[in-house]
NUPAGU-801028 format. One record per residue: residue number from 1; z, x, y of N, C-alpha, C in turn. Coordinates in nm, 3 decimals. Layout:
NUPAGU-801028
+-----+---------+---------+---------+---------+---------+---------+---------+---------+---------+
| num |      nw |      nu |      nv |     caw |     cau |     cav |      cw |      cu |      cv |
+-----+---------+---------+---------+---------+---------+---------+---------+---------+---------+
| NUM |       Z |       X |       Y |       Z |       X |       Y |       Z |       X |       Y |
...
+-----+---------+---------+---------+---------+---------+---------+---------+---------+---------+
***
This chain:
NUPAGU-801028
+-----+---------+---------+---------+---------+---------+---------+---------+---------+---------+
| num |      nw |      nu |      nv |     caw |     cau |     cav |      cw |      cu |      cv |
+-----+---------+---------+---------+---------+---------+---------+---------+---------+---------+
|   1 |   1.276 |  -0.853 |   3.015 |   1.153 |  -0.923 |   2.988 |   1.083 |  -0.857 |   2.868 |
|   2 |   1.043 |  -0.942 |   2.749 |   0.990 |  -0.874 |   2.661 |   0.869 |  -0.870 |   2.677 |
|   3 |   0.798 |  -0.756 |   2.585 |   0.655 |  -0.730 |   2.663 |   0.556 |  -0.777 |   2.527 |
|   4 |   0.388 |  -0.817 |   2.532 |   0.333 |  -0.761 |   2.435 |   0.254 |  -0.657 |   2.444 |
|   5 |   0.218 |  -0.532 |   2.372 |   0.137 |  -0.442 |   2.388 |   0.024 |  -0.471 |   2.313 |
|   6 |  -0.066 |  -0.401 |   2.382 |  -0.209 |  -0.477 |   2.317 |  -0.302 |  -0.334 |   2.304 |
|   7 |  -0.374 |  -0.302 |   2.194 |  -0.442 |  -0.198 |   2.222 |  -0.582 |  -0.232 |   2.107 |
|   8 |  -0.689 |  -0.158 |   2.141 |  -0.786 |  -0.180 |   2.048 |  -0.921 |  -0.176 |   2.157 |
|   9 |  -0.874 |  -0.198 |   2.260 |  -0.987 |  -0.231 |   2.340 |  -1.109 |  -0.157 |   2.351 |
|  10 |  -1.249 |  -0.147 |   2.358 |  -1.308 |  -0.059 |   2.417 |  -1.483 |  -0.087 |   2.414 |
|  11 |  -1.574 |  -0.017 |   2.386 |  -1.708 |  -0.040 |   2.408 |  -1.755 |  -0.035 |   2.274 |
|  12 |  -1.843 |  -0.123 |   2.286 |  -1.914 |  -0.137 |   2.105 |  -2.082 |  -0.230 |   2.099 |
|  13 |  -2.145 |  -0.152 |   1.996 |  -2.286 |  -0.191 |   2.017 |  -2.281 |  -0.355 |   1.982 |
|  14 |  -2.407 |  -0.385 |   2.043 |  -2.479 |  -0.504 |   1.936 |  -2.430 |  -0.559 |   1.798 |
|  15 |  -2.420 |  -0.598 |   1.711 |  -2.361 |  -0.581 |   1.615 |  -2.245 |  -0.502 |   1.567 |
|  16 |  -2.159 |  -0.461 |   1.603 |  -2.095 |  -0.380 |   1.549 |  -1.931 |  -0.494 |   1.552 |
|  17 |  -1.839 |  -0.422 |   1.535 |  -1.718 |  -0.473 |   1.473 |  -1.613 |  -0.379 |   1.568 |
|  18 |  -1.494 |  -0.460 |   1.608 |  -1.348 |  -0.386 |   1.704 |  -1.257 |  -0.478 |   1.657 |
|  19 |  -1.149 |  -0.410 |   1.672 |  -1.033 |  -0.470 |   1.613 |  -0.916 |  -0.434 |   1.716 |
|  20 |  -0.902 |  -0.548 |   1.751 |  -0.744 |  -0.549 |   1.825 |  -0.620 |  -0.581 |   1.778 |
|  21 |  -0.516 |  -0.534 |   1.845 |  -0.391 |  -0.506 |   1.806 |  -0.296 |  -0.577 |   1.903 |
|  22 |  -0.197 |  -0.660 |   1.878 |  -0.056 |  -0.685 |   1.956 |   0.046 |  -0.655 |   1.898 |
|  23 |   0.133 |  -0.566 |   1.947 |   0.250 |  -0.537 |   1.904 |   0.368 |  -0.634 |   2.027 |
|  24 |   0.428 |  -0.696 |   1.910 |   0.595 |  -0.783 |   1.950 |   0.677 |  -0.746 |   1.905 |
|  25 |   0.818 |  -0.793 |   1.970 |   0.930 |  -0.744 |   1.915 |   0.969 |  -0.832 |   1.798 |
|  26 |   1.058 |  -0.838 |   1.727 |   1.123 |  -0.918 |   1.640 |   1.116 |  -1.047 |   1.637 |
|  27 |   1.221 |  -1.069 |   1.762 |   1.237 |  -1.208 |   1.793 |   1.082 |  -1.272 |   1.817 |
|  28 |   0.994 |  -1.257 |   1.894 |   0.898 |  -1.303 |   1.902 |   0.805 |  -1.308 |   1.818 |
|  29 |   0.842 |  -1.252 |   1.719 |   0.713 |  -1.234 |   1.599 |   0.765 |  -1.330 |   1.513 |
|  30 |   0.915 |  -1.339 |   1.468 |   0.969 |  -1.459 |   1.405 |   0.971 |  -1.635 |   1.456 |
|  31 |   0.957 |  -1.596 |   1.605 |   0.968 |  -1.752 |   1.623 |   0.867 |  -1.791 |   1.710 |
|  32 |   0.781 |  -1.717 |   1.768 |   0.627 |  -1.772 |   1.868 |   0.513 |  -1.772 |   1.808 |
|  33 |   0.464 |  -1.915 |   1.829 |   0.321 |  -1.865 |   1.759 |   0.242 |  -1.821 |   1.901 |
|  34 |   0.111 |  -1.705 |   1.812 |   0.063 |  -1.602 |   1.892 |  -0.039 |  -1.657 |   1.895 |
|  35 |  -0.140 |  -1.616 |   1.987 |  -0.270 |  -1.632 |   2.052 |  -0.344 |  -1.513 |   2.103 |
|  36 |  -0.476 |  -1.508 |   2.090 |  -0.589 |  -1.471 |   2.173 |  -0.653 |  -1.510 |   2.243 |
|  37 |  -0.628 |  -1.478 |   2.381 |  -0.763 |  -1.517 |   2.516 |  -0.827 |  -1.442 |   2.566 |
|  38 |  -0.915 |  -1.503 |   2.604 |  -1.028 |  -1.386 |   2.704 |  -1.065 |  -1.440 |   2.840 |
|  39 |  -1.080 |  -1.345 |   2.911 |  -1.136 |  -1.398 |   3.049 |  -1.249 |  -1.332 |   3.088 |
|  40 |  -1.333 |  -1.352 |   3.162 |  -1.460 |  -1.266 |   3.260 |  -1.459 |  -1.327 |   3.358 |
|  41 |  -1.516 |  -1.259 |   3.436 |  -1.541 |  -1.290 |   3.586 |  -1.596 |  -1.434 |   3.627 |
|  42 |  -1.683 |  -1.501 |   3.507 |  -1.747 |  -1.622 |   3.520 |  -1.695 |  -1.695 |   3.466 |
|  43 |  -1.593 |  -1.680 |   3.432 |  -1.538 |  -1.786 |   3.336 |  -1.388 |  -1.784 |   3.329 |
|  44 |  -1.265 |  -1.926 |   3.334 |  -1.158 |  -1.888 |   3.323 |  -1.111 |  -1.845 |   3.171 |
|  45 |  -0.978 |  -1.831 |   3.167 |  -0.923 |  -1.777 |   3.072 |  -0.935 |  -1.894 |   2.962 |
|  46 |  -0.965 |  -1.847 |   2.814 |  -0.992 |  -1.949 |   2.768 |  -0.921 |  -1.892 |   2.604 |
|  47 |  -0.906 |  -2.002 |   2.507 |  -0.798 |  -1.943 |   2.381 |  -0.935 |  -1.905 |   2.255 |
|  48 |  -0.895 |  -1.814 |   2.207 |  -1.020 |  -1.781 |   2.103 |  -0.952 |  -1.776 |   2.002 |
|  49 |  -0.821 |  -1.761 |   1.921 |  -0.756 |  -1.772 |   1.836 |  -0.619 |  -1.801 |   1.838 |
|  50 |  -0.584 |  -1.898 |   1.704 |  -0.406 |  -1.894 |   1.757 |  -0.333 |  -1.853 |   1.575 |
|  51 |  -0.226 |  -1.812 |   1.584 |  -0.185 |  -1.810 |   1.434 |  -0.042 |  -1.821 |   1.435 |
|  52 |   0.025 |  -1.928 |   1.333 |   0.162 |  -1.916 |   1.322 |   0.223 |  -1.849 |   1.275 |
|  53 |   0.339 |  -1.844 |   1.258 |   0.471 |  -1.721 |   1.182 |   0.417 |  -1.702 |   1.093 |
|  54 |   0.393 |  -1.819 |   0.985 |   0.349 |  -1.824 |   0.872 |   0.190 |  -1.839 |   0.822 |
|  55 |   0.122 |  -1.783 |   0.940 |  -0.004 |  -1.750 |   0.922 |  -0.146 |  -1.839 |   0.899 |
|  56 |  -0.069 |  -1.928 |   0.936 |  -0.184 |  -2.054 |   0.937 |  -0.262 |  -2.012 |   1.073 |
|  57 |  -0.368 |  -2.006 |   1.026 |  -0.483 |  -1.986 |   1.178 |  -0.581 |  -2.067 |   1.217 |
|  58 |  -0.617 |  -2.047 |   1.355 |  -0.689 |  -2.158 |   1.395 |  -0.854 |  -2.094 |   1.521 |
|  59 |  -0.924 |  -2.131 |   1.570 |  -1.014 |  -2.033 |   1.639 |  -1.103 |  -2.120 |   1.713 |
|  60 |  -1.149 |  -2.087 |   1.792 |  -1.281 |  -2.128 |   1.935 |  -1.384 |  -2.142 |   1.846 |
|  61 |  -1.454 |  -2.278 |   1.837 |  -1.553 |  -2.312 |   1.772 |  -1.653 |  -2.205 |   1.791 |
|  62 |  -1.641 |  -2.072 |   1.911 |  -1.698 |  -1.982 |   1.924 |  -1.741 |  -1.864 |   1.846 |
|  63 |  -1.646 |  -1.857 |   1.773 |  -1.611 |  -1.760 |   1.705 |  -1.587 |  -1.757 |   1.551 |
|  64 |  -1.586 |  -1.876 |   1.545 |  -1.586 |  -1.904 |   1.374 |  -1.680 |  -1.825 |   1.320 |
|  65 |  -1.607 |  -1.784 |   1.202 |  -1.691 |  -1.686 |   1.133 |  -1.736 |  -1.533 |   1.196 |
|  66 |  -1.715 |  -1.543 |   1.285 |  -1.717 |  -1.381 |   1.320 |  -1.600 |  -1.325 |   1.382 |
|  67 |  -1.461 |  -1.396 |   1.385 |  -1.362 |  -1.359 |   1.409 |  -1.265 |  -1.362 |   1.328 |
|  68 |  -1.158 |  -1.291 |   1.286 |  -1.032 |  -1.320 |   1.235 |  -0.903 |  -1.248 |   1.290 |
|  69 |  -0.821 |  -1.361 |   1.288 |  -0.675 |  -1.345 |   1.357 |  -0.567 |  -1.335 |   1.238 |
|  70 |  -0.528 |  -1.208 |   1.219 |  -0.439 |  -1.197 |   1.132 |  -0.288 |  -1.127 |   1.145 |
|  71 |  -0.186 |  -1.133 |   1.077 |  -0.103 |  -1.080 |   1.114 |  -0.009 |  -0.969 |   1.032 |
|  72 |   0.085 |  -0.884 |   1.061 |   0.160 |  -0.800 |   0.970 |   0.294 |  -0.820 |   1.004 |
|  73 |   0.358 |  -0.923 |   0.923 |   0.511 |  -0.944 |   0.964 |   0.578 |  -0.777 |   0.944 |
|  74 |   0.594 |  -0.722 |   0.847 |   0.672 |  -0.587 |   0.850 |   0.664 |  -0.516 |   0.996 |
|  75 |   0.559 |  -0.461 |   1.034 |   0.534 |  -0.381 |   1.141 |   0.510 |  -0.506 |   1.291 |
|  76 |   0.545 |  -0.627 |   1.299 |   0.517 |  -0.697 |   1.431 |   0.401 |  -0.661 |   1.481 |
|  77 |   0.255 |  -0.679 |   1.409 |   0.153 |  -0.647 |   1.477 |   0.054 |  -0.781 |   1.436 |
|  78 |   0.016 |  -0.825 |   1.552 |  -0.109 |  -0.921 |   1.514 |  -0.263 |  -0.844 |   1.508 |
|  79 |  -0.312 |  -0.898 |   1.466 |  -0.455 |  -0.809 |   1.488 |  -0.556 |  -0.959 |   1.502 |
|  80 |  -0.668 |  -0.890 |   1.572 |  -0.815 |  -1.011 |   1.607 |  -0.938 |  -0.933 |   1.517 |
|  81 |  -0.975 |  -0.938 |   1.434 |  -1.060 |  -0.861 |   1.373 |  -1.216 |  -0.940 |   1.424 |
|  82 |  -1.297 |  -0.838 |   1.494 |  -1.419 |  -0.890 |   1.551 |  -1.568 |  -0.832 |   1.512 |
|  83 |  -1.641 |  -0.908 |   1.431 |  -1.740 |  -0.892 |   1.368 |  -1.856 |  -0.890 |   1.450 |
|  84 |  -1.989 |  -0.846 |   1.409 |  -2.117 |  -0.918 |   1.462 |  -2.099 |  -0.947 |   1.602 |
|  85 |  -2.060 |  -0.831 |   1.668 |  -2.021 |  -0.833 |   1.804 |  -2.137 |  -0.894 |   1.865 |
|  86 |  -2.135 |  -0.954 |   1.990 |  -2.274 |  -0.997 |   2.117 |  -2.204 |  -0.990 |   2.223 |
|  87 |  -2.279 |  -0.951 |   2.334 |  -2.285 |  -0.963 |   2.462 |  -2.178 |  -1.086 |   2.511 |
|  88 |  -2.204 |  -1.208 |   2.444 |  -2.144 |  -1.311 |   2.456 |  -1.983 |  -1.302 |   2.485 |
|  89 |  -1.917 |  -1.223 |   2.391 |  -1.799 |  -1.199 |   2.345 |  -1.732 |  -1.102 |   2.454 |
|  90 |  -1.811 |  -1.025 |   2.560 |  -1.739 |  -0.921 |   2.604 |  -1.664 |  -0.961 |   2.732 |
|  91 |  -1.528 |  -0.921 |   2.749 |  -1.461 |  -0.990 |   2.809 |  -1.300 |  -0.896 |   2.807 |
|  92 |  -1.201 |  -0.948 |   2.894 |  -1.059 |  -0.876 |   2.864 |  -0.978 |  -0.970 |   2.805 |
|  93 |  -0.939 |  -0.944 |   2.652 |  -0.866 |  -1.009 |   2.574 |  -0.747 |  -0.996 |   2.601 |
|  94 |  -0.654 |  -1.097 |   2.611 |  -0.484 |  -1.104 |   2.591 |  -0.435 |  -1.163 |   2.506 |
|  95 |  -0.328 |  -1.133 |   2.496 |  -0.257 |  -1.143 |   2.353 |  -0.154 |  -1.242 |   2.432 |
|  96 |  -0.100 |  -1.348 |   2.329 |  -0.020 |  -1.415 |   2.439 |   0.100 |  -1.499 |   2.309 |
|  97 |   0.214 |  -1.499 |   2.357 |   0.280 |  -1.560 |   2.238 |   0.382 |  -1.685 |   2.335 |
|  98 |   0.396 |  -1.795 |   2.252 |   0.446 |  -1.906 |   2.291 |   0.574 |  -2.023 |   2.258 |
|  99 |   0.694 |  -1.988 |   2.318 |   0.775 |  -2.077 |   2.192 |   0.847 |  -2.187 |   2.278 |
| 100 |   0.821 |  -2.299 |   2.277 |   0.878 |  -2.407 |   2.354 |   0.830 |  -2.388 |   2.461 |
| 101 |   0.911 |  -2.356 |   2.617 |   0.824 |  -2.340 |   2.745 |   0.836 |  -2.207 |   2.772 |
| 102 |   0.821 |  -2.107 |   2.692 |   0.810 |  -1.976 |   2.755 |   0.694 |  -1.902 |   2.667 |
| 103 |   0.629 |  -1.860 |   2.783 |   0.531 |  -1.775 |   2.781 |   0.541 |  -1.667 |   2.797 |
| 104 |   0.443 |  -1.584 |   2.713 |   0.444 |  -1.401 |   2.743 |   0.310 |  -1.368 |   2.737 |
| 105 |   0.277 |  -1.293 |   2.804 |   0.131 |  -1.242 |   2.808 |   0.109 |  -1.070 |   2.816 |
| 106 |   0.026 |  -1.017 |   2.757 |  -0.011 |  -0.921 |   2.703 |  -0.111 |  -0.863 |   2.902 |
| 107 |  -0.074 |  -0.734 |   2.852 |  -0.185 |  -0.670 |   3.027 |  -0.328 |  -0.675 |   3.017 |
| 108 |  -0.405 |  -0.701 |   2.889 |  -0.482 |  -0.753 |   2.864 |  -0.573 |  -0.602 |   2.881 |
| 109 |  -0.682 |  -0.631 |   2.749 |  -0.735 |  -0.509 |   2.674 |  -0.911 |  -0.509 |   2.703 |
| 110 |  -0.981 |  -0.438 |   2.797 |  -1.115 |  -0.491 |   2.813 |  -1.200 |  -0.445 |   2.692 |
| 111 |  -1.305 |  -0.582 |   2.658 |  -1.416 |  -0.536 |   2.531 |  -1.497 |  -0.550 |   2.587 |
| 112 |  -1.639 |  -0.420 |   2.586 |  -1.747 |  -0.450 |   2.650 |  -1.888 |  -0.406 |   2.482 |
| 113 |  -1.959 |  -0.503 |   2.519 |  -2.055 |  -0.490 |   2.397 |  -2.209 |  -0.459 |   2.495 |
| 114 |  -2.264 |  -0.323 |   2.439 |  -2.333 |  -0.268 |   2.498 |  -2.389 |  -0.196 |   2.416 |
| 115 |  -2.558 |  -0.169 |   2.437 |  -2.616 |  -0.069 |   2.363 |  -2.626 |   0.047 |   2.436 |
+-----+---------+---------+---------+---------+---------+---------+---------+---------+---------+
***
């Protein structure tokens, strides 16, 4: 079973900026397009960014403009770059990649925004 690893997670003020990380293997970085979700306790899991092989990206009317989903084909790492953090946003992000009917999901990375 291939895995994604996800790291970046952690506590951050009001405003401030975190950046997450998924690391995939090969195969999955060449042929799944990848995603970001989040979940909280009040809310189900829901998609906040998606980006293809070739880097076309897409995002949660939520987040426009204070998010970006980018990627590094050499090293198999996606990244969520998160701006102008709020309360709003804090939640456990997963990384999730998708190719035809198979799914993979990331153990998922908690962000908490706190002064």
């Amino acid at each position: 079973q291939e895995q994604l690893t996800e790291r970046g997670g952690g506590l951050v003020q009001p405003g401030g900026s975190l950046i997450l990380s998924c690391t995939a293997s090969t195969r999955i970085f060449r042929q799944y397009e990848m995603h970001w979700y989040r979940q909280t306790s009040e809310k189900s899991r829901e998609l906040v960014a998606g980006i293809l092989s070739g880097g076309v990206a897409d995002y949660a009317d939520s987040v426009k403009g204070r998010f970006t989903i980018f990627r590094d084909n050499p090293t198999r790492i996606m990244y969520l770059q998160m701006d102008k953090m709020k309360s709003d946003v804090a939640a456990v992000y997963y990384c999730h990649a998708q190719f035809v009917a198979d799914d993979i999901w990331g153990q998922g990375t908690q962000v908490t925004v706190s002064s």
